[in-house]
N, CA, C and O atoms as a GROMACS GRO file, in nm:
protein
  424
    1UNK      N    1   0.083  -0.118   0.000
    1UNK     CA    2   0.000   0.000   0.000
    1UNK      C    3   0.088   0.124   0.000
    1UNK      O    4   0.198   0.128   0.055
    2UNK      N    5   0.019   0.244  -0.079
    2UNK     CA    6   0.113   0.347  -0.047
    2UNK      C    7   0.070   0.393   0.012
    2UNK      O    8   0.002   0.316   0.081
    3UNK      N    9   0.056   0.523   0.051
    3UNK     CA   10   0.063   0.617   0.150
    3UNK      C   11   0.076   0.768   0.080
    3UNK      O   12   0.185   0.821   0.102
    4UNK      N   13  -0.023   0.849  -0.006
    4UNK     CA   14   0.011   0.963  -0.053
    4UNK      C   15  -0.027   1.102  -0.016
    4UNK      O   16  -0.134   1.096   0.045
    5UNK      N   17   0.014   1.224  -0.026
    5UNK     CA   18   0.013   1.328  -0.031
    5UNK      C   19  -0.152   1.375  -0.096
    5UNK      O   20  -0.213   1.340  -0.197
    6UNK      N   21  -0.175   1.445  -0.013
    6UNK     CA   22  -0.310   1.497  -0.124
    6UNK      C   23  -0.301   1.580  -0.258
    6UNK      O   24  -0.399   1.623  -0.319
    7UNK      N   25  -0.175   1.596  -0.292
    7UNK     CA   26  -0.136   1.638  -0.376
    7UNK      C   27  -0.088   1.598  -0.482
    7UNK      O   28  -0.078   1.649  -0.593
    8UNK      N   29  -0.049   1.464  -0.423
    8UNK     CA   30  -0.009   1.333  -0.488
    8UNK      C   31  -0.174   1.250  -0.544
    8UNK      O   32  -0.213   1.213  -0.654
    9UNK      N   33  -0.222   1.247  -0.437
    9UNK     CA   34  -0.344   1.192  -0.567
    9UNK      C   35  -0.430   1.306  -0.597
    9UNK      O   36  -0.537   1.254  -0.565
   10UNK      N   37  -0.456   1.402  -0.628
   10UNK     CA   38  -0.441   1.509  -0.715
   10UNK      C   39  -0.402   1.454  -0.863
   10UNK      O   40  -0.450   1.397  -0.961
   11UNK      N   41  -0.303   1.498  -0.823
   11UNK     CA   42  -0.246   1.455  -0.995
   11UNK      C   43  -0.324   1.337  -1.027
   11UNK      O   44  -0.432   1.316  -1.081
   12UNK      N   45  -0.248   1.280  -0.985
   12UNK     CA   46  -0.361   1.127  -0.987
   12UNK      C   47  -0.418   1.106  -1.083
   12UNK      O   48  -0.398   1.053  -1.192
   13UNK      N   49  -0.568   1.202  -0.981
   13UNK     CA   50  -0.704   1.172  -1.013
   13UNK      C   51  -0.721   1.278  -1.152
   13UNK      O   52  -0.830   1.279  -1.209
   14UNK      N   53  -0.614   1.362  -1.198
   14UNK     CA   54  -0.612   1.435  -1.298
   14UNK      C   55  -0.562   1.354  -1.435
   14UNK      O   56  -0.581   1.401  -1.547
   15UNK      N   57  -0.501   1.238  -1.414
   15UNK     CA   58  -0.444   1.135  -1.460
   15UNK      C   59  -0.512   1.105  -1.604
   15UNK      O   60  -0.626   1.151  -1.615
   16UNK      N   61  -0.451   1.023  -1.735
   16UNK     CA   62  -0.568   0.984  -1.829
   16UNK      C   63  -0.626   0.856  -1.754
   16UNK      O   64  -0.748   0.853  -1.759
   17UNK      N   65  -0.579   0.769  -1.698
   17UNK     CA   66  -0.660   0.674  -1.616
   17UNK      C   67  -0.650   0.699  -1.485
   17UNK      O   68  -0.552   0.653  -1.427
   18UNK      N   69  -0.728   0.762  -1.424
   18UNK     CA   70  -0.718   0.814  -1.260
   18UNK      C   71  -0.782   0.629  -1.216
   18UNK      O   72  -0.829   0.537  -1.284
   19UNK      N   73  -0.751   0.648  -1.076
   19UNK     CA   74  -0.775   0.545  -0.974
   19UNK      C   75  -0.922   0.582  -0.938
   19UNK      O   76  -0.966   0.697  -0.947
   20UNK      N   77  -0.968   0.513  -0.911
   20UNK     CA   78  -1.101   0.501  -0.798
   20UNK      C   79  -1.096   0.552  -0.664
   20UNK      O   80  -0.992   0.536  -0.600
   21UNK      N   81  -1.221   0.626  -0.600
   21UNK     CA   82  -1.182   0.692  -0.452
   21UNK      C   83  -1.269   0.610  -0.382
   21UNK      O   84  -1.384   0.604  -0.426
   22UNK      N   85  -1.226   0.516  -0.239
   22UNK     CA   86  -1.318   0.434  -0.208
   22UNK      C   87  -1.316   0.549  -0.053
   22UNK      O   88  -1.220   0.536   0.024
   23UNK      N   89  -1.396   0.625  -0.030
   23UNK     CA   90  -1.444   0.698   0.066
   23UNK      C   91  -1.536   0.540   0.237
   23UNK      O   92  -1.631   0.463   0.253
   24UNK      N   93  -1.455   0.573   0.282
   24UNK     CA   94  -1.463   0.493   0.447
   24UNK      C   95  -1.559   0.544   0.531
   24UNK      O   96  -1.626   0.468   0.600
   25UNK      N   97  -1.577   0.686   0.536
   25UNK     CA   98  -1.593   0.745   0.619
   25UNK      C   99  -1.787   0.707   0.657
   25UNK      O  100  -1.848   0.633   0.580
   26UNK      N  101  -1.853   0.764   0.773
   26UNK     CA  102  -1.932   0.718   0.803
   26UNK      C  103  -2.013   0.798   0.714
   26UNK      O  104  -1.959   0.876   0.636
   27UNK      N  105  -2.198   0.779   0.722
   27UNK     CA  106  -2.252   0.881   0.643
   27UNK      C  107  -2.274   1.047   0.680
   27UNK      O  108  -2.277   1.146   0.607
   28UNK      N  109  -2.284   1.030   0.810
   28UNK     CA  110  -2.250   1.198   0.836
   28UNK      C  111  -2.141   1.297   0.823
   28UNK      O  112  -2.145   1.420   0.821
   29UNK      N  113  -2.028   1.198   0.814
   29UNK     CA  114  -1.891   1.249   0.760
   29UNK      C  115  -1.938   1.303   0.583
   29UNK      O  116  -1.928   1.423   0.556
   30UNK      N  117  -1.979   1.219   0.493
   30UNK     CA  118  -1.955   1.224   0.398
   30UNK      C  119  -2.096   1.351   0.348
   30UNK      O  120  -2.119   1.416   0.245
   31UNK      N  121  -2.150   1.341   0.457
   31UNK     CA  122  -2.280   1.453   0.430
   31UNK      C  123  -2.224   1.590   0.472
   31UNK      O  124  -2.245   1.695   0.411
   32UNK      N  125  -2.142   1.574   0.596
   32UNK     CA  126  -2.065   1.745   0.558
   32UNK      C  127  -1.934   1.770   0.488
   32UNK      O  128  -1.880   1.880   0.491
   33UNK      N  129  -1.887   1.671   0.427
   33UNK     CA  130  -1.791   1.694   0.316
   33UNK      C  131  -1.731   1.590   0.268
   33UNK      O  132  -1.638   1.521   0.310
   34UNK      N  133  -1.807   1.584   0.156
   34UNK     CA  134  -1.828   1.485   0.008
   34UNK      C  135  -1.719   1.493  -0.034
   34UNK      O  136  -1.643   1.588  -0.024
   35UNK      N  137  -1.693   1.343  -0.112
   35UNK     CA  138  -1.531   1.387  -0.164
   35UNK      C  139  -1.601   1.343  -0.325
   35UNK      O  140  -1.638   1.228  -0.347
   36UNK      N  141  -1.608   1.431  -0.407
   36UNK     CA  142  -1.648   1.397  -0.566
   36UNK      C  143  -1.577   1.271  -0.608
   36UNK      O  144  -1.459   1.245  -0.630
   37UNK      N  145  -1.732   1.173  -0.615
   37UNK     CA  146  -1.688   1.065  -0.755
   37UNK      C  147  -1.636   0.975  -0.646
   37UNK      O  148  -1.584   0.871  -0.684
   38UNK      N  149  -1.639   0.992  -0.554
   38UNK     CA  150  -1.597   0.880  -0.467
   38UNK      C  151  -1.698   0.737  -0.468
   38UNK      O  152  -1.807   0.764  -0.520
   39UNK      N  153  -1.688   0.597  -0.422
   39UNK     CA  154  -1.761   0.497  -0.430
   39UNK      C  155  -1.748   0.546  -0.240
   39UNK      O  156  -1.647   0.600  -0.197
   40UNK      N  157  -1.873   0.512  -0.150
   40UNK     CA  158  -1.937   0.535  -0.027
   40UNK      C  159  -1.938   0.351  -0.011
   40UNK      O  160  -2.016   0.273  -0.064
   41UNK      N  161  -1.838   0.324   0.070
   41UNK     CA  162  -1.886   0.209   0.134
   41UNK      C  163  -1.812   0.249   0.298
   41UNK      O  164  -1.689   0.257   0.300
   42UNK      N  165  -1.874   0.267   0.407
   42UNK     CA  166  -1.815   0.260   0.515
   42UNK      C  167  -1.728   0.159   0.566
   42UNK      O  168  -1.734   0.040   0.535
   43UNK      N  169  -1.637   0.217   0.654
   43UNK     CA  170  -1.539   0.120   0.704
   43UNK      C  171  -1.622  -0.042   0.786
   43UNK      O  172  -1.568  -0.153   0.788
   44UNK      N  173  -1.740  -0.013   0.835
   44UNK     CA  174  -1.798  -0.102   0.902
   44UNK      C  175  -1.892  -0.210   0.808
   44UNK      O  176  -1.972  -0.285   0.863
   45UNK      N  177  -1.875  -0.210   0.685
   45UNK     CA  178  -1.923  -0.256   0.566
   45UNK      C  179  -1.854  -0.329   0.467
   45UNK      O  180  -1.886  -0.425   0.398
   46UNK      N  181  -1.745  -0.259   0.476
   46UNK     CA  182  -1.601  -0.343   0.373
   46UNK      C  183  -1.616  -0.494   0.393
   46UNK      O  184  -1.624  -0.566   0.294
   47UNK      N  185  -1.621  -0.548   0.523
   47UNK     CA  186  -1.612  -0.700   0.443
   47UNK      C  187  -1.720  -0.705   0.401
   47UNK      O  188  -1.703  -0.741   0.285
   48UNK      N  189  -1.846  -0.689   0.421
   48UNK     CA  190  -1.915  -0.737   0.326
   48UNK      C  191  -1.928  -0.708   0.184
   48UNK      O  192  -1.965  -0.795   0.105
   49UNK      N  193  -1.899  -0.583   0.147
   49UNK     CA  194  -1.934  -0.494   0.016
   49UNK      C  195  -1.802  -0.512  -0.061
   49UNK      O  196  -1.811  -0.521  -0.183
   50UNK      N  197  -1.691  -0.518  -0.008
   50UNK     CA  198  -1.564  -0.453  -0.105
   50UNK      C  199  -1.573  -0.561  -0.241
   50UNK      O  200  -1.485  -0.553  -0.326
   51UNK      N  201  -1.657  -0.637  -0.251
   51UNK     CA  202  -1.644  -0.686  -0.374
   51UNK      C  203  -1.735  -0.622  -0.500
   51UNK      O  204  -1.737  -0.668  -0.614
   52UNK      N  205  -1.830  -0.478  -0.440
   52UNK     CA  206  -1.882  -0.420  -0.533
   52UNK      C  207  -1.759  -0.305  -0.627
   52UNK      O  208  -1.792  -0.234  -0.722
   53UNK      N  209  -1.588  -0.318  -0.554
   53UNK     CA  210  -1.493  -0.227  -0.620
   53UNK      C  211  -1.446  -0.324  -0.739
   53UNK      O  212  -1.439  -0.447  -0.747
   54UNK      N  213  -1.418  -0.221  -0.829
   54UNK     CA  214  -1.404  -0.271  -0.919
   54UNK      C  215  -1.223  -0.376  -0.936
   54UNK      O  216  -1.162  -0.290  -1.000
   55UNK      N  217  -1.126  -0.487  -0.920
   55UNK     CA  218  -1.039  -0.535  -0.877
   55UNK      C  219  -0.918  -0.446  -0.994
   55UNK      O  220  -0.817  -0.383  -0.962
   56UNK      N  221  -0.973  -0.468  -1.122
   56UNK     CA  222  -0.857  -0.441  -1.193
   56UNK      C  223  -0.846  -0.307  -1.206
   56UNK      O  224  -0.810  -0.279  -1.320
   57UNK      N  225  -0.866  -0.193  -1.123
   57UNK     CA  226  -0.840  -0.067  -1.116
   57UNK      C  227  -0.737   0.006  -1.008
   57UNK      O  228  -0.779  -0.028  -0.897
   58UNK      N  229  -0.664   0.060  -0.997
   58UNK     CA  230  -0.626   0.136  -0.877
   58UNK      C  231  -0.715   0.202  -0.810
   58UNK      O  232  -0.778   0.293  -0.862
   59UNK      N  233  -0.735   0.154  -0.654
   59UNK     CA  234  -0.788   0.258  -0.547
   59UNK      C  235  -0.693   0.369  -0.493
   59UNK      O  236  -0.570   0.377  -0.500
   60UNK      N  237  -0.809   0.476  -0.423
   60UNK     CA  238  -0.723   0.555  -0.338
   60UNK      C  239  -0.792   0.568  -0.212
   60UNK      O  240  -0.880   0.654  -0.208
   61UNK      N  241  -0.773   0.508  -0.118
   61UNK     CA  242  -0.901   0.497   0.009
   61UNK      C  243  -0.898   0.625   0.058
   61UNK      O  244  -0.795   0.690   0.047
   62UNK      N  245  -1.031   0.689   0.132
   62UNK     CA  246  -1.002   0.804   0.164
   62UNK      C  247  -1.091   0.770   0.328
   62UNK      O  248  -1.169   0.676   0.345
   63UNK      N  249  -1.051   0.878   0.440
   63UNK     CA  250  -1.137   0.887   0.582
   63UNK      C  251  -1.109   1.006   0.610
   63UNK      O  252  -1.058   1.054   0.509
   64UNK      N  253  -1.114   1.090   0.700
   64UNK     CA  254  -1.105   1.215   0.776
   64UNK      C  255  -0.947   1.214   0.818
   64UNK      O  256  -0.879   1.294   0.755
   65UNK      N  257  -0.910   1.171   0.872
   65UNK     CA  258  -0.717   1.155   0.873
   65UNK      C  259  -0.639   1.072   0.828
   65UNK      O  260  -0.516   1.082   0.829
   66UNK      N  261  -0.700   0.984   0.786
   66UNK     CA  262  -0.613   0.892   0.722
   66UNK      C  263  -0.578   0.758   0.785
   66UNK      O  264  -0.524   0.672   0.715
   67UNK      N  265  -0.598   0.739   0.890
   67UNK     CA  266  -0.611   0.629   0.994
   67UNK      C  267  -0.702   0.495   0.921
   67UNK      O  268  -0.654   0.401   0.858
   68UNK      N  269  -0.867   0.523   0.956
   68UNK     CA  270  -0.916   0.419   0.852
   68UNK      C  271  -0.953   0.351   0.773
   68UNK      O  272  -1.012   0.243   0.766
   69UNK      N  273  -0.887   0.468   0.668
   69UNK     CA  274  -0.846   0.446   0.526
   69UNK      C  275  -0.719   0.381   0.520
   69UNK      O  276  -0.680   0.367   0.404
   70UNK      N  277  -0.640   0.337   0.608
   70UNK     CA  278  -0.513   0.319   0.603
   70UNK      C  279  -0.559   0.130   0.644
   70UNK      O  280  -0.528   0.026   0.588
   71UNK      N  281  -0.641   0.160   0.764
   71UNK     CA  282  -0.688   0.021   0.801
   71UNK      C  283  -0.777  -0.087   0.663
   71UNK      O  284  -0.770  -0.205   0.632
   72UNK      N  285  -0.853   0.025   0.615
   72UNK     CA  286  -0.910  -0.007   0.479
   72UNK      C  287  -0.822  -0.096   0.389
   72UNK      O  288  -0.844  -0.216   0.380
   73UNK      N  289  -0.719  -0.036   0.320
   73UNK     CA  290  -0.652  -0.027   0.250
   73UNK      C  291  -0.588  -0.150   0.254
   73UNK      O  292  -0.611  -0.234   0.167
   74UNK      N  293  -0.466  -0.180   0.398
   74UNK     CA  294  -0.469  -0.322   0.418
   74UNK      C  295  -0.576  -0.426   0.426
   74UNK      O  296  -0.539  -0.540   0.398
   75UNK      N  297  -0.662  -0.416   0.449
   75UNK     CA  298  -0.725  -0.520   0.435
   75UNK      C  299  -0.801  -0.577   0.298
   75UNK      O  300  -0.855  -0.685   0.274
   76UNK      N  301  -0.778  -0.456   0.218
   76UNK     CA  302  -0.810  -0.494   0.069
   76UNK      C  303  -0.705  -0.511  -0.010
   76UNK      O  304  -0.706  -0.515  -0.133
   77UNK      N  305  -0.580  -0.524   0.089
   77UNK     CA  306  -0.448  -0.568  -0.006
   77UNK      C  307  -0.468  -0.703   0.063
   77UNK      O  308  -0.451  -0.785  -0.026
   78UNK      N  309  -0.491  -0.757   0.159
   78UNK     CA  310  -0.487  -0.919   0.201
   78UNK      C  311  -0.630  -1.011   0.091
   78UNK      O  312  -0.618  -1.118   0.032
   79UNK      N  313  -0.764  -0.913   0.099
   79UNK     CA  314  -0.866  -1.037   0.043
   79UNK      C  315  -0.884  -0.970  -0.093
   79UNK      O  316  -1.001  -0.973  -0.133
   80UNK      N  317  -0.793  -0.906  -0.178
   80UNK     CA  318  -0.852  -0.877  -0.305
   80UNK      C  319  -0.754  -0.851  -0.374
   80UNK      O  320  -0.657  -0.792  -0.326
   81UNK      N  321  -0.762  -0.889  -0.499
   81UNK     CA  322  -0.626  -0.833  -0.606
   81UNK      C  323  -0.584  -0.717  -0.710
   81UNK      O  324  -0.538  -0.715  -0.824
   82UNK      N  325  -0.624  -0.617  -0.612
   82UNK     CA  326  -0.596  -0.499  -0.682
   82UNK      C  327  -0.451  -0.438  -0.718
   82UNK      O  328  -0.357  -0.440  -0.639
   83UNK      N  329  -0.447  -0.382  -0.850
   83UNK     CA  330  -0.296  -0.360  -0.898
   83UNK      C  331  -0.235  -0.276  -0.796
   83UNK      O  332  -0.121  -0.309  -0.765
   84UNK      N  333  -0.303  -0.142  -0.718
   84UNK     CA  334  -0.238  -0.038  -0.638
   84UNK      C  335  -0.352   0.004  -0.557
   84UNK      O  336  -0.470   0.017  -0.588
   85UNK      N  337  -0.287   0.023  -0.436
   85UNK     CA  338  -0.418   0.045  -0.320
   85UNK      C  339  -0.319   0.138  -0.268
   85UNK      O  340  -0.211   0.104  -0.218
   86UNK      N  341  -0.371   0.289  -0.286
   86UNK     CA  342  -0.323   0.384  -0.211
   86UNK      C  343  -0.395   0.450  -0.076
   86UNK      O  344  -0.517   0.438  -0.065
   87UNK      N  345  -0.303   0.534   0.047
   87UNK     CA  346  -0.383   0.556   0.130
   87UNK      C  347  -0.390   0.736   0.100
   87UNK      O  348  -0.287   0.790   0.060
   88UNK      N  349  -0.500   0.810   0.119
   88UNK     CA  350  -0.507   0.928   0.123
   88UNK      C  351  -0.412   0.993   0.239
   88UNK      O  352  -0.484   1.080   0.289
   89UNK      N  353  -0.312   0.993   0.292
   89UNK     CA  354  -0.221   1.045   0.412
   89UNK      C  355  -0.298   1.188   0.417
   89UNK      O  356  -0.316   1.266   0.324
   90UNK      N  357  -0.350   1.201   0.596
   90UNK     CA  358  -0.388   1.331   0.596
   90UNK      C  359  -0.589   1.311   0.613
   90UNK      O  360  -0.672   1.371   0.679
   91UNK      N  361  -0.594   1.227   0.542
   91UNK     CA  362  -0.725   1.232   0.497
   91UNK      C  363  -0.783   1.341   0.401
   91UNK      O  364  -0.722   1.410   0.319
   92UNK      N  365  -0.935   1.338   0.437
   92UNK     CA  366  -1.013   1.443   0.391
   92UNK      C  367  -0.967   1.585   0.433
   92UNK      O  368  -0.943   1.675   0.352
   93UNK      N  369  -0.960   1.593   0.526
   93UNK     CA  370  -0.892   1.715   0.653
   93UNK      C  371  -0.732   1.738   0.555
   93UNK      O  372  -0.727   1.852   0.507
   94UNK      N  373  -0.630   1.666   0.527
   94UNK     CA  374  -0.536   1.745   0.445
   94UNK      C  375  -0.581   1.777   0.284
   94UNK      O  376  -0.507   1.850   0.218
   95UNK      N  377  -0.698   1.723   0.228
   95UNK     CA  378  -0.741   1.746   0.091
   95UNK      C  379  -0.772   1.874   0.089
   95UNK      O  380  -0.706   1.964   0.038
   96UNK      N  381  -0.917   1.885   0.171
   96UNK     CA  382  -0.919   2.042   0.249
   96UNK      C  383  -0.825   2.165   0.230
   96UNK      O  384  -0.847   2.272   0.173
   97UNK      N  385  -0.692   2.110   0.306
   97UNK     CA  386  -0.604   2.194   0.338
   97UNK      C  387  -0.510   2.236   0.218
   97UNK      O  388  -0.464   2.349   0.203
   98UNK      N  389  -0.487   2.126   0.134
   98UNK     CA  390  -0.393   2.154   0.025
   98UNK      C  391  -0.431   2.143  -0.096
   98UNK      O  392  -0.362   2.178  -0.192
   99UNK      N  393  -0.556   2.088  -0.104
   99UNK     CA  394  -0.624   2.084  -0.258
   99UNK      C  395  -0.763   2.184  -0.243
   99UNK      O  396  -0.743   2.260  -0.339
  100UNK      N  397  -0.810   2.201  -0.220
  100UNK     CA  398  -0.978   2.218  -0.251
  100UNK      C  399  -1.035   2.256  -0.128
  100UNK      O  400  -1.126   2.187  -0.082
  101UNK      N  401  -0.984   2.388  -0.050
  101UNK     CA  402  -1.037   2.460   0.049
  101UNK      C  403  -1.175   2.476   0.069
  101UNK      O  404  -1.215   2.511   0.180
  102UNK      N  405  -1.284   2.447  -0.058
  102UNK     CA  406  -1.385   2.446  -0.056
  102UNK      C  407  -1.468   2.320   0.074
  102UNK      O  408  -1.558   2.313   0.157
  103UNK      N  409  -1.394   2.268   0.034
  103UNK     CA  410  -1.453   2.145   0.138
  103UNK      C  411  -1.457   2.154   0.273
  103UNK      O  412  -1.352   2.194   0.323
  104UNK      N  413  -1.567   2.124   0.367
  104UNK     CA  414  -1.544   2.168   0.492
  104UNK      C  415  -1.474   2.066   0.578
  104UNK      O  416  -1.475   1.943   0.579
  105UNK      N  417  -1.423   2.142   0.638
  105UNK     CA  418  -1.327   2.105   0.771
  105UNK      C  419  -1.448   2.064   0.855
  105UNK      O  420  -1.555   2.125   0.848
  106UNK      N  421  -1.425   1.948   0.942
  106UNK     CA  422  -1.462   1.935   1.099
  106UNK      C  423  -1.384   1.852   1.176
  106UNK      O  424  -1.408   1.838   1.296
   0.00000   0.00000   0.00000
């Protein structure tokens, strides 16, 4: 798993084949600040759901700091065969900060 910069998937997601954003976070998280184009499966849901991600794509997991997106992340590098599973470092809260101020902080 990597571990990137919000600036780093930035580019990324500016990419001709950008990665997928698998957003963790709970639903009230994601109701005061949405991360565009993201797939919504909560962290408390992954085992059951993570087989609605698509395998042969790169993810970029995303949460509020980066913690259980990070927990995410490994565990979809042990039960699934995806080419690159990145972690958002920072979370939503550094996207905020260094990409897209629009988004709210809490």
């Amino acid at each position: 798993m990597e571990h990137l910069t919000a600036s780093e998937v930035a580019r990324r997601l500016e990419s001709p084949a950008p990665p997928g954003v698998l957003d963790v976070r709970e639903a009230f998280e994601v109701q005061l600040a949405p991360f565009p184009g993201a797939v919504w499966i909560p962290l408390g849901e992954l085992t059951q759901r993570w087989q609605e991600l698509d395998e042969e794509r790169p993810w970029v997991v995303v949460c509020h700091h980066g913690v259980r997106s990070a927990s995410a992340a490994a565990w979809l590098e042990q039960h699934g065969e995806f080419p690159v599973l990145s972690n958002l470092r920072g979370g939503i809260e550094a996207w905020a900060r260094e990409v897209d101020p629009s988004v709210p902080r809490y």
